[in-house]
C-alpha positions as CSV (number, residue, x, y, z in Angstrom):
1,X,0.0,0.0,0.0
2,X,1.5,3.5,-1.0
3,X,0.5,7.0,0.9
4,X,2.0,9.8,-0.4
5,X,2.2,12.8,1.9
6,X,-0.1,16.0,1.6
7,X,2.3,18.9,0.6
8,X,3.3,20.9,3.6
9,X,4.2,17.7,5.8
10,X,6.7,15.7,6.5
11,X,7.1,12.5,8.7
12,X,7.7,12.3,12.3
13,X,7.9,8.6,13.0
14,X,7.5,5.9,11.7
15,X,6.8,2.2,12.7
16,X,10.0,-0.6,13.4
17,X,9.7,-3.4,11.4
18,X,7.8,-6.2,12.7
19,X,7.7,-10.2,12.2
20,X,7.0,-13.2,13.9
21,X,6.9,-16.7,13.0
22,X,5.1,-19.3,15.8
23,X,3.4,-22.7,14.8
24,X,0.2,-21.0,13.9
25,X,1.6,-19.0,11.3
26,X,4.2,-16.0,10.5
27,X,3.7,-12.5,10.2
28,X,5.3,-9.5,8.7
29,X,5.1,-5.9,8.0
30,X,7.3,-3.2,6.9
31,X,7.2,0.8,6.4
32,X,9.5,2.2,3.8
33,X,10.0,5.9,3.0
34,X,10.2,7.1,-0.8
35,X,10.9,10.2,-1.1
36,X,7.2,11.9,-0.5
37,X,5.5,8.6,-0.3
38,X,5.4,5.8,2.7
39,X,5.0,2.4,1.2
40,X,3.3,0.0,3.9
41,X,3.7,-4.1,3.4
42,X,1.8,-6.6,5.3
43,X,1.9,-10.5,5.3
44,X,0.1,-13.0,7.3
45,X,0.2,-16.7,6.9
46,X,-1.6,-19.3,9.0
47,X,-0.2,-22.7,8.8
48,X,-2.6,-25.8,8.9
49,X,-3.0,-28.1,11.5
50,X,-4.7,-29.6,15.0
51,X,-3.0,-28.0,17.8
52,X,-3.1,-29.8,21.5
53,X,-5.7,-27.5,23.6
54,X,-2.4,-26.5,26.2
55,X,-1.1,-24.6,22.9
56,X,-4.7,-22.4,23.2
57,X,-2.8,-19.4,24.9
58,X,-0.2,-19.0,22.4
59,X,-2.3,-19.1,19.7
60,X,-4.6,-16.5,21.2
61,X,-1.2,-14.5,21.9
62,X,-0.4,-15.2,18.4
63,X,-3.2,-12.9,17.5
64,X,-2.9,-10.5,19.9
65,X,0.8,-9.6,19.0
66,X,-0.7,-9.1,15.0
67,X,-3.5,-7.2,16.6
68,X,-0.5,-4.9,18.3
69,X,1.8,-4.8,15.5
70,X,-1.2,-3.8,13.0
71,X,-2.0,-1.0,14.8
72,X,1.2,0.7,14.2
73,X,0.8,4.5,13.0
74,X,3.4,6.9,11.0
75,X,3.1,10.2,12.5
76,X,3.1,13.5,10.2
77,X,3.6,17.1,11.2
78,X,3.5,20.1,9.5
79,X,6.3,21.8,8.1
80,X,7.6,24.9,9.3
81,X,7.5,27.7,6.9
């Protein structure tokens, strides 16, 4: 996904890098600034498979930590004149 930046701003922060990989699946998104645009990558797999009910929390935590990681924001402020 590409946003390019309103004219008169410029970028603040922007999100680390973040992947994962866990039995249930792997994860991974990435921010990348180009010269007035951000580009904004995100993969998900989930991997098949019957998992023993002990393993219930880290799949739930599996989520959780995409449900953190996706809500990731790139800040902008306006220039200075």
């Amino acid at each position: 996904m590409e946003y390019v930046l309103p004219e008169g701003f410029e970028v603040e922060f922007i999100p680390e890098p973040s992947s994962f990989v866990t039995p249930f699946g792997e994860y991974n998104s990435t921010y990348a600034r180009r010269g007035n645009t951000i580009v904004y990558s995100r993969q998900m797999k989930r991997f098949k498979g019957t998992y023993a009910r002990e393993k219930y929390g880290e799949f739930i935590k599996f989520y959780k930590d995409i449900s953190i990681a996706d809500k990731g924001q790139v800040i902008l402020i306006k220039k200075e004149i």
